[in-house]
N, C-alpha and C positions, 0 to 999 in steps of 0.2 A: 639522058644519054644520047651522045651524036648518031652513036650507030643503033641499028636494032636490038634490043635486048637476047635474043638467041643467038645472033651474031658475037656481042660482046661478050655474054658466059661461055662461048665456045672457045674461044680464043684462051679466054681466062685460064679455062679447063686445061688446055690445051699448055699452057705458059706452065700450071702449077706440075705438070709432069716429066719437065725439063731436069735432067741430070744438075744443071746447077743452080744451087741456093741461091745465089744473089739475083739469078732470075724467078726465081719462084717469090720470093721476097719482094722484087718489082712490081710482080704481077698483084700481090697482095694488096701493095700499096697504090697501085692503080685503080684498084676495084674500089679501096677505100675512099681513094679523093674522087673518082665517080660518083658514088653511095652518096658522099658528101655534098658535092655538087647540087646533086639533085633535091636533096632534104633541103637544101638553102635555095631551089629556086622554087620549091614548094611549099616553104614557108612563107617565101615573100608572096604567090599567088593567093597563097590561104587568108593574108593578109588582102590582097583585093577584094579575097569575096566575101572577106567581112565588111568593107566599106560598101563593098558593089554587091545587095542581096541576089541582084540577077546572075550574075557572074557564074557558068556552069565549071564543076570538078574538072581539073586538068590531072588528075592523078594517074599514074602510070601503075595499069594493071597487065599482067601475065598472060597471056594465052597457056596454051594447052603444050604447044611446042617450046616456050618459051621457061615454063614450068620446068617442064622434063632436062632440061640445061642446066637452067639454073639449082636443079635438084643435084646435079652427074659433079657443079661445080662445089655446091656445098659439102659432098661426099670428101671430092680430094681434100678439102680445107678441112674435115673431118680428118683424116688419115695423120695431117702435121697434127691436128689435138692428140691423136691419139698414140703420137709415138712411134707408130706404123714404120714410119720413114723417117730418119735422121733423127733417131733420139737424143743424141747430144746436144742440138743445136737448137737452146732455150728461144736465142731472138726469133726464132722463125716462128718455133709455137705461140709467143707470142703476137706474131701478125699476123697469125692466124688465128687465134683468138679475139682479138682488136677488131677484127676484120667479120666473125660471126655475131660481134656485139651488136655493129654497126647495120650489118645486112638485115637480121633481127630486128631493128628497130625501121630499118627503110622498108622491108617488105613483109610485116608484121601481120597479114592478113595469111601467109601460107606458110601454115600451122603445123601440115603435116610434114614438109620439110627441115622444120626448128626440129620437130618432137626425135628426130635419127640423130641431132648435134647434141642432144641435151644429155644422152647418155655420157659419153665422153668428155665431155666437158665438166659434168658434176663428177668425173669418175678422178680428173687433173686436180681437184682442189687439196686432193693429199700430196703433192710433188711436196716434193722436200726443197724443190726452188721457191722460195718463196714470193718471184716476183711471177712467176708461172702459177702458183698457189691462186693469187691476191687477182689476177688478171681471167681464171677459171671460176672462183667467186663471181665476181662483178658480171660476164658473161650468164654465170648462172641464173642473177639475179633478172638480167635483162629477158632472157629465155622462157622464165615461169612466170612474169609478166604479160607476153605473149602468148605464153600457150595456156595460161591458166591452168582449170583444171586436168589437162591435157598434160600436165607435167606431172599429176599424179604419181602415175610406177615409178617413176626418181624418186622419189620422197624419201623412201628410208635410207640411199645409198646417201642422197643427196642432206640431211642431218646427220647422219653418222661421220660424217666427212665433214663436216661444219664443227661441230663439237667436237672430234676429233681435234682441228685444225688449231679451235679457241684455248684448247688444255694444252695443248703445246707453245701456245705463245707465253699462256698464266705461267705455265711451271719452267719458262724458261731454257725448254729441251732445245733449243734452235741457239745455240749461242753465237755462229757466226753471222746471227742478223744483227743488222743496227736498227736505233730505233726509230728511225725514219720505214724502215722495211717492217716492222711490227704494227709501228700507227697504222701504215697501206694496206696491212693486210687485214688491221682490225675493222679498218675503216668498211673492207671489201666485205668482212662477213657479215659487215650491220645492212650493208646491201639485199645482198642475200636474203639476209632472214626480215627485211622489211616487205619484199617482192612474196616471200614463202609463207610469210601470217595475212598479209594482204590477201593473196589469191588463193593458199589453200589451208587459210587456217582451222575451218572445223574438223580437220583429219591431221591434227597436230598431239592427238591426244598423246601418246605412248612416248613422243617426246619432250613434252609439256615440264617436267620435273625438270630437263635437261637445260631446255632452253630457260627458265628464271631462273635457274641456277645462274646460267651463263651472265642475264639480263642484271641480277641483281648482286652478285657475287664479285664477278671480275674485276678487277681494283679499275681498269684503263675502262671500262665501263661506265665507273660510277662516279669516276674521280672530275672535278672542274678542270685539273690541270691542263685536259685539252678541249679546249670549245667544240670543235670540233664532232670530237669522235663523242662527247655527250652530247651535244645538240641530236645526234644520228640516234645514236643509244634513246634519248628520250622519246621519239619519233617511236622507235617499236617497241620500245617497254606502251607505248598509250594505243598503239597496234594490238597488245598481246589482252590490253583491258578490255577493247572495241571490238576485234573481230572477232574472238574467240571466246563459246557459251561459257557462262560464268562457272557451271556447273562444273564443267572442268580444271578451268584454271584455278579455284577457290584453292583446293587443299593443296595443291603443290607449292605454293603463295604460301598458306598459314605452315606449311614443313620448312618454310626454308627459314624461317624467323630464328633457330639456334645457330645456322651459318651466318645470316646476317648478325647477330651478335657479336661473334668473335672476328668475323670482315668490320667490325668500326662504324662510325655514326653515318658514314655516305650511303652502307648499304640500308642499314636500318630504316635511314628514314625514306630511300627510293622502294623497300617493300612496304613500310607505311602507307606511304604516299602512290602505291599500284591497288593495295589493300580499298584505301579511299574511291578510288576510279572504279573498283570493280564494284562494292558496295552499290556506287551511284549511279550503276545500271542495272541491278536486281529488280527482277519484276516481285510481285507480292507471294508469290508460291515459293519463289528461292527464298527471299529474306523469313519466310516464315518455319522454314527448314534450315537456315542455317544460320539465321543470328544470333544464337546462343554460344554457339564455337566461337563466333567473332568475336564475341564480346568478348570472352574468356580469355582470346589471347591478346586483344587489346588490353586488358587487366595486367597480364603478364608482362606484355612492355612499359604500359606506365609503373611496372614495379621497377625499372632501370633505376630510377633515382636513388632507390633505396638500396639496391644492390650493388650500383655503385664497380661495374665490371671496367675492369683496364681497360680494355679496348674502347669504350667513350667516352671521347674529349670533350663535347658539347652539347650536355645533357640535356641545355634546354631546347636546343632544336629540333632533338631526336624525340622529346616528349611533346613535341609541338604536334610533329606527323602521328605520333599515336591519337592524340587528343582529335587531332581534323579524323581522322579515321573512324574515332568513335561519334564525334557527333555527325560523319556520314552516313554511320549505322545508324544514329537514335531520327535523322530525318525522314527513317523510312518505318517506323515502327509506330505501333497503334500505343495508343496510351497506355491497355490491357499487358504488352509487353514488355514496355520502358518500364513501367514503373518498379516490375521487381527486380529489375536492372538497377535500377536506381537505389534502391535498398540494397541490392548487392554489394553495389560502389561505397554505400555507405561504410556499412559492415566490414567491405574490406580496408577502408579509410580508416577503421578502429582499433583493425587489429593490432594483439601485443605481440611484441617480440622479446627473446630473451637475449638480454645482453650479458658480457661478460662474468658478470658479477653475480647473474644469475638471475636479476631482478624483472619483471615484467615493465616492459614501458614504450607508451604508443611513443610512435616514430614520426617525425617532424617532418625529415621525406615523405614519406605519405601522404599528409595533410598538404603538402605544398601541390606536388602532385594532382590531388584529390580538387584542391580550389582551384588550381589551373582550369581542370575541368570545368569546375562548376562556374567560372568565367566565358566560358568560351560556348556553354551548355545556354547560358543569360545571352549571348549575344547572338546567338540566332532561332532557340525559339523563344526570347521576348519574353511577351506574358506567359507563354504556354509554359517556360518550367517556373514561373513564379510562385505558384500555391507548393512546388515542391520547396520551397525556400523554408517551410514550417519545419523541413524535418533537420537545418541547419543550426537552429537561432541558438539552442544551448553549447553548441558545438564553436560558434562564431564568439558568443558571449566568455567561455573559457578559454578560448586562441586567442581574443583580444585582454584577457587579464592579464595581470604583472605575474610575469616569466618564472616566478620561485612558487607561484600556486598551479602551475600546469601540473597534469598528473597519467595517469598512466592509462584512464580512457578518458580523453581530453577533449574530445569531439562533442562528448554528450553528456559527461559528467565529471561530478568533481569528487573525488575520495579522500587522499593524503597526499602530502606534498611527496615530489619524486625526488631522489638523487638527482647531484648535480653530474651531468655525463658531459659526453662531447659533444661536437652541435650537432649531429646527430641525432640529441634525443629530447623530448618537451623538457623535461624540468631542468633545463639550466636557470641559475635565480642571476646572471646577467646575458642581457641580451645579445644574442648572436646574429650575425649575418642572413643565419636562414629565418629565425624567427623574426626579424625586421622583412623577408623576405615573404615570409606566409601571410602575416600581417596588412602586408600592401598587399595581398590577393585579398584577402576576406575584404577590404577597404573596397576592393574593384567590385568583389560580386555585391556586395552588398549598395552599393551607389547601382547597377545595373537591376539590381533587383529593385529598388525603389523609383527609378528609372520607368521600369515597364511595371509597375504595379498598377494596371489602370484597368482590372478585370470589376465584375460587382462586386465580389468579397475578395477587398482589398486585404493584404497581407499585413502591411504596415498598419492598423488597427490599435484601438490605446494601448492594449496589452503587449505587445511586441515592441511599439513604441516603447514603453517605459524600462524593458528588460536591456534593450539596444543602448539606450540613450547613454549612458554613463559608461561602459564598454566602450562605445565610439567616441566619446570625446576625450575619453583619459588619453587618447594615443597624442591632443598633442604637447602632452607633457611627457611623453615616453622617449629618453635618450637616442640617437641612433646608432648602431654599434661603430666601436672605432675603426678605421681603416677600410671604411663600404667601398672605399674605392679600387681597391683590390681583388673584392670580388664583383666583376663586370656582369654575373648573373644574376646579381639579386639588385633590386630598382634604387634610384639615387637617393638621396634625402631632398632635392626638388622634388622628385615624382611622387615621392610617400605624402608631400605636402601638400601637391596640388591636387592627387586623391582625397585626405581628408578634408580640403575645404570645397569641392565638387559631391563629393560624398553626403557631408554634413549638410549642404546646402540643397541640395534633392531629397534630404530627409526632411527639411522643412516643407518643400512643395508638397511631396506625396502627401504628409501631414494633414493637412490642408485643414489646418486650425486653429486658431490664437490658443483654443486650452493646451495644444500640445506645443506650441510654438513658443510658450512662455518660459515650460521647465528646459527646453532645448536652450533657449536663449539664454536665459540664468545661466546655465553648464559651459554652455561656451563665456560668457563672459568671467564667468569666475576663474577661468583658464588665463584671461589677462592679469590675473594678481601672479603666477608662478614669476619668479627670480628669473626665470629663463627666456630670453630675449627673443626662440622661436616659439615658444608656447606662446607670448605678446602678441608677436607679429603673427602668425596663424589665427587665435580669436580673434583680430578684428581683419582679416579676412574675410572670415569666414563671417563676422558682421556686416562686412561690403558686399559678399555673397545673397545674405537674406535681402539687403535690401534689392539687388539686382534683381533676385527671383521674385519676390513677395511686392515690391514696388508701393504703392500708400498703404498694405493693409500692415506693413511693416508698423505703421505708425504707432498703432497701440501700444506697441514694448518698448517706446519710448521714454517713458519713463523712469523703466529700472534700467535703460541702456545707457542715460547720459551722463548718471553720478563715474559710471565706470571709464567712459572717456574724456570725466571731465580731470580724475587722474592722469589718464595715459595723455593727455596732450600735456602736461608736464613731465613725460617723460625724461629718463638722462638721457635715452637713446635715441638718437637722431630718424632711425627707421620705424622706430614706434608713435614718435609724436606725429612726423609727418603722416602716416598711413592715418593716424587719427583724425589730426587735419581736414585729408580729406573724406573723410566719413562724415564729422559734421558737415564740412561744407554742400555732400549732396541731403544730408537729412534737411539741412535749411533749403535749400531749391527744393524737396519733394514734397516739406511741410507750408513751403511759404512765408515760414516768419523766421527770425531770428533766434539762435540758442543761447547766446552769447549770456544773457542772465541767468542759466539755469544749470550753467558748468561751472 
């Protein structure tokens, strides 16, 4: 400032008590492009004295008389917030407001001066103008910033007015706003409530319910349509995970999961995905008090598939965020805990349902559900859930059987064949969408499973071996349903394919044996006699596979391998002889002699 600082708030003072607006108004805007001023030649200093460490603070502090001014001028600027004088005349409050933002942020150190603006200005956020509303907001936000805990006793005027303000935009009571004036104003109170969980959020309790209501409900909240106002939204939804004890936020989180239902896949899966964040800040006394509820209603969402509610369009996303949910609960749990979790999962993976007809019959949703899980359970604790893989194999072995022996607990046994239902249910006797769809899950865990099987008591063992083997290679003679390309959920017939030759081909490493390596081998190659040109080409894939992995110890099975390709390089088909082609061609470089007499 050119002149003294007690000089120029006197003046100010002095200008804001003038009979006419358009001077008070001046004065407003003087004081701002001062404020301004100054913040921009003190930025650029701030700047030197980071280049320059010796460089001492030039920063402009108050005196005692200077204070008492600038306090008498804050006052009058208080009076336009508050209505006091010329209630009609919105611009003015606004540059009055503009003007406490600013001052606020240049003289942020005199606390007790803010703390007499903050009533009034938290008290504007109800104006029914709503550019007075959205500019009271942002002010506020700036205010509790600076004062911190010092903004405490606003607290409840100052939410009540907030939540207030956010039901009337939801429910549309303000019709004569546009929606440029709705975004501004949404925009203001994600302001607000980022400055009010930041500085005072461990005394957020009693509104706690209010606010993830507001966080995870509100359509302009949760919606992508504007970058914007979710990039801001995401920022205090991961506010409300971080600063505020879990202990709190847990149950209003797990309460709000029936509104996020019928709010649609955007909110489901941003309580999901809060659910996740909170989890993955539990100390060991929380998660051991309260992972039982979590779980329960992480169960409850991964039942969406099965229930099948209008309101979600894209079931696998929203099962995606339960599934991270749950295995951010299972990374905090002792083994003592998971496991009867796991057995839970099971059990409820089993259960029947009664269908129209009246008949009991496990549910395919479920199962699809259930292995999603157990895909996702394989890739982040590795070996750690592999020995749970034992409680799969009969459950894996029946999902991968031909479609008309599924049955009514199909997971873990087999009784009588079921009715043929809708795809909906296991026993249709042709293959469905979803059941080509469960099928490439069990293909994933079971390749991840053999994958990380590298513990001492290996799971893939002769006995599992032998139960698996014929299961896993019938699929690839298994049709894939007609029109998979319509449903953009369930994986392509490339990806089902290059599963079972990744799958099959890590069943031979884990192996790690010519005795088991031979009946694999057999089974795959008797797959190249099927009529059907991708059964062909998948068995000697998945021959190029063994050798890739297995490299000279391949060699041994050479001799029941070559009668078999000494057909297929006579193939009719153009893509079966060549693939065959070059499968001898690398058996001859990896053996070193020529096959040519023994095809």
């Amino acid at each position: 400032m050119s002149m003294m600082p007690n000089t120029c708030f006197e003046y100010i003072t002095k200008l804001l008590g003038n009979a006419d607006i358009t001077v008070r108004k001046k004065a407003l805007e003087i004081l701002c492009e001062t404020a301004k001023e100054h913040v921009s030649v003190k930025s650029k200093r701030k700047e030197k004295r980071e280049l320059d460490p010796n460089s001492k603070s030039n920063e402009l502090h108050l005196d005692d008389i200077s204070l008492k001014s600038f306090q008498k001028m804050c006052a009058e600027i208080v009076l336009i917030v508050d209505g006091s004088i010329d209630e009609s005349n919105d611009s003015l409050k606004l540059a009055a407001l503009s003007t406490l933002d600013i001052l606020a942020q240049r003289f942020s150190s005199n606390h007790s001066v803010f703390g007499m603006c903050l009533a009034s200005v938290t008290k504007g956020i109800s104006s029914e103008n709503m550019a007075v509303s959205s500019s009271c907001l942002k002010t506020t936000g700036t205010l509790v910033n600076v004062l911190g805990l010092k903004a405490l006793a606003e607290l409840p005027c100052m939410m009540e007015n907030v939540i207030k303000k956010s039901r009337e935009i939801s429910e549309g009571s303000n019709l004569k706003s546009g929606i440029a004036e709705c975004t501004s104003i949404l925009l203001s109170i994600l302001v607000t409530l980022e400055a009010v969980v930041e500085k005072l959020g461990g005394f957020l309790n009693p509104y706690l319910g209010d606010l993830i209501e507001l966080m995870v409900l509100h359509p302009a909240y949760v919606s992508a349509s504007d970058l914007k106002l979710k990039t801001r939204a995401d920022l205090v939804r991961k506010l409300l995970t971080d600063k505020i004890p879990v202990r709190l936020t847990l149950q209003p989180l797990l309460k709000i999961y029936s509104g996020a239902v019928k709010s649609g896949d955007s909110s489901l899966v941003i309580a999901f995905q809060m659910l996740a964040d909170l989890v993955s800040k539990m100390d060991r006394p929380t998660v051991s008090g309260s992972y039982a509820k979590i779980f329960d209603q992480c169960m409850i969402g991964l039942d969406l598939r099965r229930r099948q509610p209008v309101t979600i369009q894209t079931i696998n996303v929203v099962e995606k965020s339960v599934i991270d949910a749950i295995v951010s609960l299972t990374m905090k749990l002792t083994e003592n805990m998971f496991k009867p979790l796991f057995a839970k999962s099971v059990e409820w993976a089993e259960a029947e349902f009664q269908d129209v007809a009246g008949s009991g019959t496990g549910n395919i949703d479920r199962a699809i559900s259930f292995y999603s899980l157990v895909n996702k359970l394989l890739e982040n604790h590795r070996s750690l859930f592999v020995p749970y893989f034992k409680y799969l194999v009969k459950g894996c072995v029946q999902l991968l059987s031909d479609s008309a022996d599924f049955t009514s607990s199909s997971l873990v046994r087999k009784k009588k064949k079921a009715k043929v239902q809708g795809d909906g249910n296991l026993g249709n006797s042709i293959l469905s969408h979803k059941s080509w769809h469960l099928r490439a899950l069990i293909l994933s865990s079971l390749h991840k499973c053999f994958l990380h099987d590298t513990g001492r008591q290996k799971f893939l063992d002769s006995s599992n071996f032998q139960v698996l083997l014929k299961p896993v290679v019938s699929q690839l003679i298994i049709e894939p349903p007609t029109s998979i390309e319509e449903h953009p959920d369930a994986p392509s017939v490339k990806e089902v394919d290059d599963l079972l030759v990744i799958c099959i081909g890590q069943m031979a490493v884990t192996a790690g044996t010519d005795l088991l390596w031979k009946p694999l081998n057999h089974e795959v190659l008797m797959q190249t006699r099927s009529e059907k040109i991708r059964a062909r080409v998948l068995g000697l894939r998945i021959v190029k596979q063994f050798l890739d992995n297995l490299k000279e110890e391949y060699l041994v099975l050479l001799p029941e391998t070559i009668p078999f390709l000494g057909e297929l390089l006579e193939d009719m088909e153009l893509p079966v002889k060549s693939l065959a082609q070059d499968i001898v061609k690398e058996m001859e470089s990896m053996s070193g002699e020529s096959l040519g007499e023994y095809l």
